[in-house]
KOLTIVEX-265171 format. One record per residue (C-alpha): x, y, z; residue in three letters; residue number from 1. Coordinates in pm, 1 decimal, decimal comma. Each point is the difference from the previous one (the first is absolute). Layout:
% KOLTIVEX-265171
[[X Y Z] 'ala' NUM]
...
//
This chain:
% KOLTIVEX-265171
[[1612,3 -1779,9 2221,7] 'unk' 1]
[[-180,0 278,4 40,0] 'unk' 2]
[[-292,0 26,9 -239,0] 'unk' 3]
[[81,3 392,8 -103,9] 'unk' 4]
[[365,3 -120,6 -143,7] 'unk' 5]
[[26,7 -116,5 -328,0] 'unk' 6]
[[340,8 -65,5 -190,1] 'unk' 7]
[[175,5 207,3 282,3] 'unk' 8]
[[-243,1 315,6 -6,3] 'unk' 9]
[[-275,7 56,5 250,7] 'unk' 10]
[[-313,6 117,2 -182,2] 'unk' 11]
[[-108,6 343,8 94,8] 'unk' 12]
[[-335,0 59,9 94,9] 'unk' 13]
[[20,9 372,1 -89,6] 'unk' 14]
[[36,2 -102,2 -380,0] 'unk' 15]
[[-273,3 -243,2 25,7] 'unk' 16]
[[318,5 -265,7 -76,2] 'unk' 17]
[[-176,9 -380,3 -101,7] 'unk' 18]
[[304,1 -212,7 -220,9] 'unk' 19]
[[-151,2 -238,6 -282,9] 'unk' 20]
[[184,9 -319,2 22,5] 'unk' 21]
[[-214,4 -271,2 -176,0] 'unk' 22]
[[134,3 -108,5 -291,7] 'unk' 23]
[[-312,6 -63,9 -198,0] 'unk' 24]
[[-141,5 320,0 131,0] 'unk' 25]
[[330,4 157,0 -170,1] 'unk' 26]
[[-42,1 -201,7 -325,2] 'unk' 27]
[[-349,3 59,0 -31,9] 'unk' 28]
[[47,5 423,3 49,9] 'unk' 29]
[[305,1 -14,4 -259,2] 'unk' 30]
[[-189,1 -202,1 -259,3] 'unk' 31]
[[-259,5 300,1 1,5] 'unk' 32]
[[191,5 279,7 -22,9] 'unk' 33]
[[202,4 -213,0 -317,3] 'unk' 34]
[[307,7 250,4 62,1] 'unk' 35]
[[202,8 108,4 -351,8] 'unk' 36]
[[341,1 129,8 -18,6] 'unk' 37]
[[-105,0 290,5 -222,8] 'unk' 38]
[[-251,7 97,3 245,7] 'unk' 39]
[[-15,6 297,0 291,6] 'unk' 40]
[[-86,7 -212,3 286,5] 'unk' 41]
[[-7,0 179,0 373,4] 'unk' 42]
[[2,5 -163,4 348,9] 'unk' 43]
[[-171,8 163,4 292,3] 'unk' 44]
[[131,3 -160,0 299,3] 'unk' 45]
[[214,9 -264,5 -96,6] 'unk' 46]
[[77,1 -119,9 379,3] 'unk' 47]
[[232,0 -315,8 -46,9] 'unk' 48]
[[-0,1 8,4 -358,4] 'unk' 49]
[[-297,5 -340,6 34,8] 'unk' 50]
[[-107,4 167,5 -413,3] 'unk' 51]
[[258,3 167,0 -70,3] 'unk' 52]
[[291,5 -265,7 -30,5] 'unk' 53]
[[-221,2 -217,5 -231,1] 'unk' 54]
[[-148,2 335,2 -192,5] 'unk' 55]
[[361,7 79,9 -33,5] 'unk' 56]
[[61,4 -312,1 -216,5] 'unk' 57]
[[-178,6 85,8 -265,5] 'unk' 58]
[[106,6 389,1 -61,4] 'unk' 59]
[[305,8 193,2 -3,5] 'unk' 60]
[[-109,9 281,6 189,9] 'unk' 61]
[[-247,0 24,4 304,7] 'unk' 62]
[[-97,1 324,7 213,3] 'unk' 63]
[[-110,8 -67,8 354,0] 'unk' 64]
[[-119,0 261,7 273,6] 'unk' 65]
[[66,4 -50,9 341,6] 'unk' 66]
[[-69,5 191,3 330,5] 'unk' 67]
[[203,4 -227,0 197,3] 'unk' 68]
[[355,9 109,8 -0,7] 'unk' 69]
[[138,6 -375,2 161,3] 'unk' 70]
[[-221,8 -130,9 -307,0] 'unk' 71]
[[139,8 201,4 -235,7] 'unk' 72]
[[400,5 -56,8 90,4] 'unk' 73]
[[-106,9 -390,7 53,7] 'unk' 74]
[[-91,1 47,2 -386,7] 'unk' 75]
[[290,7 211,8 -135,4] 'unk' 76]
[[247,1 -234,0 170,5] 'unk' 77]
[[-216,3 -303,1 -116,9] 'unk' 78]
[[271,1 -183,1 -271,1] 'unk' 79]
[[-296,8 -166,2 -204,6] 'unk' 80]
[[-146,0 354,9 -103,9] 'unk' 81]
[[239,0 330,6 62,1] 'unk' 82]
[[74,1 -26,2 -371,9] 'unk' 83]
[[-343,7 48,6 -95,9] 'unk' 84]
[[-160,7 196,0 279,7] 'unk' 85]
[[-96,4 376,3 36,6] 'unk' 86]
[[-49,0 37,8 395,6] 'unk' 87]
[[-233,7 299,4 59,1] 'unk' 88]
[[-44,5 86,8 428,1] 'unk' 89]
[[-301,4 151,5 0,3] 'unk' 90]
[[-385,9 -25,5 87,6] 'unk' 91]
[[-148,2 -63,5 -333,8] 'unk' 92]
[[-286,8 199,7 141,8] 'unk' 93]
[[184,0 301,3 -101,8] 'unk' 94]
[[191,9 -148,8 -268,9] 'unk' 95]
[[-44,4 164,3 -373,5] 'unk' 96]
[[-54,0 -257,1 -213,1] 'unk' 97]
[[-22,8 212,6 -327,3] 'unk' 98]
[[349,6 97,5 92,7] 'unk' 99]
[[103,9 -385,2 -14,0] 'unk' 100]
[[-193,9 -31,8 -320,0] 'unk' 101]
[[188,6 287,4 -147,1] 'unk' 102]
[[297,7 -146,1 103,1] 'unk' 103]
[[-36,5 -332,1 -172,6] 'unk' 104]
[[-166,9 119,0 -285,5] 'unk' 105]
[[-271,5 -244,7 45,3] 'unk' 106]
[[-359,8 -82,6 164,5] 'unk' 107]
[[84,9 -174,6 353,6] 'unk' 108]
[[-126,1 -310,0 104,5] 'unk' 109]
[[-15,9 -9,3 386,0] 'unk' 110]
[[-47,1 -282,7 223,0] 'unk' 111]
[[-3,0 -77,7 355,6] 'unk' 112]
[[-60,2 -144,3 373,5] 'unk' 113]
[[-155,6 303,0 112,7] 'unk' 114]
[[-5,5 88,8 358,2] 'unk' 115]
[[-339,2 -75,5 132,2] 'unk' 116]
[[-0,2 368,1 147,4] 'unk' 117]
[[100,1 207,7 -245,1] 'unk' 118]
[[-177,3 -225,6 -329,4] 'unk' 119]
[[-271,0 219,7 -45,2] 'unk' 120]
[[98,6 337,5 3,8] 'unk' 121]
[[347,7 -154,9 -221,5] 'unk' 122]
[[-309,3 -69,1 -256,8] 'unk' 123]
[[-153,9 317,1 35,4] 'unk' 124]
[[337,1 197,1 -78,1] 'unk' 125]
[[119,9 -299,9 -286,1] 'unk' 126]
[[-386,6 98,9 -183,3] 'unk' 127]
[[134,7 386,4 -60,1] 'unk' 128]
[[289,6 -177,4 -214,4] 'unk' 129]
[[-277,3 -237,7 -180,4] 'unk' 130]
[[135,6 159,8 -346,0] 'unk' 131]
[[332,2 -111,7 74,3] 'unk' 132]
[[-38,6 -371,7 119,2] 'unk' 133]
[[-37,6 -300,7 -215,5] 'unk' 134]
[[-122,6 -203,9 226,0] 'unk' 135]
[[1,7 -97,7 427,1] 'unk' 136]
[[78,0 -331,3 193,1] 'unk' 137]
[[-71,9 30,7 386,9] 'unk' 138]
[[-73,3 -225,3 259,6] 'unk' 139]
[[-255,9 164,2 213,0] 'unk' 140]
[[-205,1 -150,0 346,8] 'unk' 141]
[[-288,6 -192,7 -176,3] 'unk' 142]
[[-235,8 299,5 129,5] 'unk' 143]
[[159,2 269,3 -164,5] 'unk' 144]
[[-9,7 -218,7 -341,1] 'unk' 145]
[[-415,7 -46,4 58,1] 'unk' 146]
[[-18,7 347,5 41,4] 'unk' 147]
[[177,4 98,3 -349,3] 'unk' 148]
[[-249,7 -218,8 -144,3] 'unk' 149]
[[-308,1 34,6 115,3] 'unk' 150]
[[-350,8 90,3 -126,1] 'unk' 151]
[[-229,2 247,5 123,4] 'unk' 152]
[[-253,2 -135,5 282,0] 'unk' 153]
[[240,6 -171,8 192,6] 'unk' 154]
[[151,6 157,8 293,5] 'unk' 155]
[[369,5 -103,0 -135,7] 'unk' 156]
[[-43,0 284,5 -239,8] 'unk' 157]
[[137,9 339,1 52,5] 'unk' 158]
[[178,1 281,3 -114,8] 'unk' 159]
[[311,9 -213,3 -60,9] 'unk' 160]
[[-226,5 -269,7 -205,7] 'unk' 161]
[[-127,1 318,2 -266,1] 'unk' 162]
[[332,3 174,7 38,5] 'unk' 163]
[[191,6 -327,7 -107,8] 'unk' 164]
[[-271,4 -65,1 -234,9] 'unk' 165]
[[7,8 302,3 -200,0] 'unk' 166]
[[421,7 16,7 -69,1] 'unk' 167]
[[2,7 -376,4 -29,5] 'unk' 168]
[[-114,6 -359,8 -157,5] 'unk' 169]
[[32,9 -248,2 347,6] 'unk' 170]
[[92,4 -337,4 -31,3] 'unk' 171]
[[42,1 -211,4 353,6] 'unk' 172]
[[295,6 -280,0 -99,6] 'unk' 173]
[[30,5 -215,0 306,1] 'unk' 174]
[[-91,5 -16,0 412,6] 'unk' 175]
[[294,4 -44,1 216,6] 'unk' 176]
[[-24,9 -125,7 357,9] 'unk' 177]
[[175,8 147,7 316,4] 'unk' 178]
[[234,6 -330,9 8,3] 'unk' 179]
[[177,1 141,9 -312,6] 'unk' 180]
[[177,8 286,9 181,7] 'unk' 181]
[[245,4 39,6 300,8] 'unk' 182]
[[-150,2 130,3 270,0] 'unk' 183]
[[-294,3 -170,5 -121,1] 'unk' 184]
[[-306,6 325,6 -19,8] 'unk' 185]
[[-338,6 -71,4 158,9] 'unk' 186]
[[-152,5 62,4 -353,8] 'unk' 187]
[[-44,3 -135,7 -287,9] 'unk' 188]
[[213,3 147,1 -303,6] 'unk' 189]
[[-88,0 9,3 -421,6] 'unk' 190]
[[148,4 88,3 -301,7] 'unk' 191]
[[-172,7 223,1 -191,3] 'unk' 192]
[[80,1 159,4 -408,7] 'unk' 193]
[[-114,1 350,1 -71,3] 'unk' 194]
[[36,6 107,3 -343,0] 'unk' 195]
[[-24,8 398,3 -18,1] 'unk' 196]
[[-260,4 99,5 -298,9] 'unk' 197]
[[213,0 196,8 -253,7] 'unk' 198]
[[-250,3 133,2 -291,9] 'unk' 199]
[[-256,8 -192,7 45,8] 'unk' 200]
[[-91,2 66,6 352,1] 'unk' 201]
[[-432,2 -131,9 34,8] 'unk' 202]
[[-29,0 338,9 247,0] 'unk' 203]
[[97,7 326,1 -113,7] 'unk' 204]
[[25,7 307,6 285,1] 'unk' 205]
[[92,9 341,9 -86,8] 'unk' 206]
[[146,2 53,1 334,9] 'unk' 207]
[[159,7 -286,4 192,3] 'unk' 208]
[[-3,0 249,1 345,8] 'unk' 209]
[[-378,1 46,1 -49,8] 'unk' 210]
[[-27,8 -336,7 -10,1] 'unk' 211]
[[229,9 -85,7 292,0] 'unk' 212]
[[-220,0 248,1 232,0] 'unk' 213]
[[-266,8 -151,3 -111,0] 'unk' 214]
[[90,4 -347,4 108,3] 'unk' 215]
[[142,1 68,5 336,0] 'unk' 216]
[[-292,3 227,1 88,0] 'unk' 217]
[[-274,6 -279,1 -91,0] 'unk' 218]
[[206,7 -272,4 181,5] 'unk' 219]
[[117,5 179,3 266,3] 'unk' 220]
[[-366,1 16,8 105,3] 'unk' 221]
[[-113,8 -333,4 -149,6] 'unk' 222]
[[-326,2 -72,1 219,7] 'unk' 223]
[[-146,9 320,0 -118,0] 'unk' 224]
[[-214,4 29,2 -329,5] 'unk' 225]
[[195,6 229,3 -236,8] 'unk' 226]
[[-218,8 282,0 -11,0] 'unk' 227]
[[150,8 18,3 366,1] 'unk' 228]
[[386,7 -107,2 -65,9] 'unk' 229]
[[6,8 233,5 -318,5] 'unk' 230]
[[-238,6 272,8 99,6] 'unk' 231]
[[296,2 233,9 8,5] 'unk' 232]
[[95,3 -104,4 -402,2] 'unk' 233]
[[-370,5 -46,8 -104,9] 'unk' 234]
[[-414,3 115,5 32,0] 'unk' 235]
[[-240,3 -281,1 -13,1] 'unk' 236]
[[-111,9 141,8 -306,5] 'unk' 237]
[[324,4 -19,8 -157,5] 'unk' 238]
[[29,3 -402,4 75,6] 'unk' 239]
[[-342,4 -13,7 -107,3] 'unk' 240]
[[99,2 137,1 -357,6] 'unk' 241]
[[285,6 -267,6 -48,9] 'unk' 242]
[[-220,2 -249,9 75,9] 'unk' 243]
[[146,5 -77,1 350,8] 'unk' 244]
[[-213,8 -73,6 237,6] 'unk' 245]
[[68,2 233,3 346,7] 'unk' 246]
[[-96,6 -299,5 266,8] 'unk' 247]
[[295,6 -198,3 -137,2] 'unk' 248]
[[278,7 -106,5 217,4] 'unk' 249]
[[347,4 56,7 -137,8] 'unk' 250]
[[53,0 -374,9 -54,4] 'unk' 251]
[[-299,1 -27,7 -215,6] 'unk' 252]
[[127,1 230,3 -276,7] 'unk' 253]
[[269,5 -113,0 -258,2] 'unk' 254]
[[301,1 99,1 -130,3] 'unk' 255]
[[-192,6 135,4 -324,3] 'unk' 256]
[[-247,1 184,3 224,7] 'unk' 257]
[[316,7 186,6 174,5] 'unk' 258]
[[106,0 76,8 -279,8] 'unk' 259]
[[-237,2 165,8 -135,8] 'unk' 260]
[[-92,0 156,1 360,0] 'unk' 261]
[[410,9 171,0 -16,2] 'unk' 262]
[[-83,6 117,3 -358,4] 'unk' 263]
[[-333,6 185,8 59,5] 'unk' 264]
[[141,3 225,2 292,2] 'unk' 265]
[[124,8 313,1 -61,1] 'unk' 266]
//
């Protein structure tokens, strides 16, 4: 059999396609998200329905976004859940989740198997909706997980690590290995929690943009010292007033230190 076809569909490379089938795997991811009937709960690429047949027996109502349009007949047709399903075709990349929150009348709780290629700008546009979600279940390669986490000083760290660290509180929940999906990816996978900050958030910024720019142009040029990368946002005497010390590299300052960096430009 050929090692793209699972159940009858051949995986598509374009939509970075990787099916879950290990049971324990699927057990484990359900028992952390603890599904609720009275709950908003949203699906981004739901593939052969590996979550969202056993999500679906524990609510009454499940929303699930899917780019692939075989997928997403396979699960309106699909006898176990067309009575509980909302089928959306579309790229949740440009999908408006504060439309779907509307809509329900609820905060959302998304979950996935994201798409290797698309996982981290799907983060990236799901952070702009932080007010809106409860909570996120995804299983991510292993490398994209150890980036959300990390500290500064280690070369994992980036603008996704402050970025990610800033909306939300990250929790890894388990490592998956590449024998747990069909075709089997040359990477390993994780499950990770991230728990938007509502009031409480331990970082306040005046101006998310300002602090967006600020990331990308400190990582984008990561081997330089800041008063390089950011010479176009700051003086050296301006770092030198916060306290920030010019001949650091963008993965020695913190998310605090960002922070504070987006809040003192004008």
């Amino acid at each position: 059999m050929n090692n793209r076809v699972h159940q009858g569909h051949f995986a598509r490379k374009r939509f970075g396609q990787n099916f879950l089938h290990d049971d324990f795997i699927i057990e484990s991811i359900i028992a952390a998200i603890q599904p609720k009937s009275e709950q908003a709960l949203v699906e981004i690429g739901p593939g052969l329905a590996a979550l969202t047949i056993p999500v679906s027996k524990h609510v009454e109502h499940l929303t699930v976004i899917e780019i692939d349009r075989d997928l997403a007949n396979r699960l309106i047709e699909n006898p176990i859940l067309n009575n509980k399903l909302t089928v959306i075709e579309q790229d949740a990349l440009t999908f408006d989740f504060n439309q779907l929150a509307d809509q329900l009348g609820k905060p959302l709780r998304v979950f996935g198997n994201l798409p290797y290629n698309i996982s981290t700008p799907l983060m990236f546009h799901l952070f702009q909706y932080a007010n809106i979600i409860t909570d996120m279940h995804f299983m991510l390669q292993k490398e994209v997980v150890t980036r959300l986490v990390a500290a500064p000083n280690s070369k994992d760290y980036g603008r996704l690590s402050v970025m990610a660290q800033y909306y939300c509180q990250i929790i890894p929940v388990l490592e998956v290995p590449p024998t747990s999906f069909k075709p089997a990816p040359k990477v390993d996978s994780a499950v990770v929690k991230l728990i938007p900050y509502k009031k409480n958030k331990p970082y306040h910024v005046n101006d998310i943009k300002v602090l967006s720019r600020l990331t990308t142009e400190a990582f984008n040029q990561r081997r330089k010292t800041i008063r390089n990368s950011l010479s176009n946002m700051f003086t050296i005497e301006q770092l030198n007033e916060l306290n920030i010390d010019p001949n650091l590299r963008a993965e020695n300052l913190t998310v605090q230190q960002y922070c504070l960096l987006a809040n003192a430009w004008k």
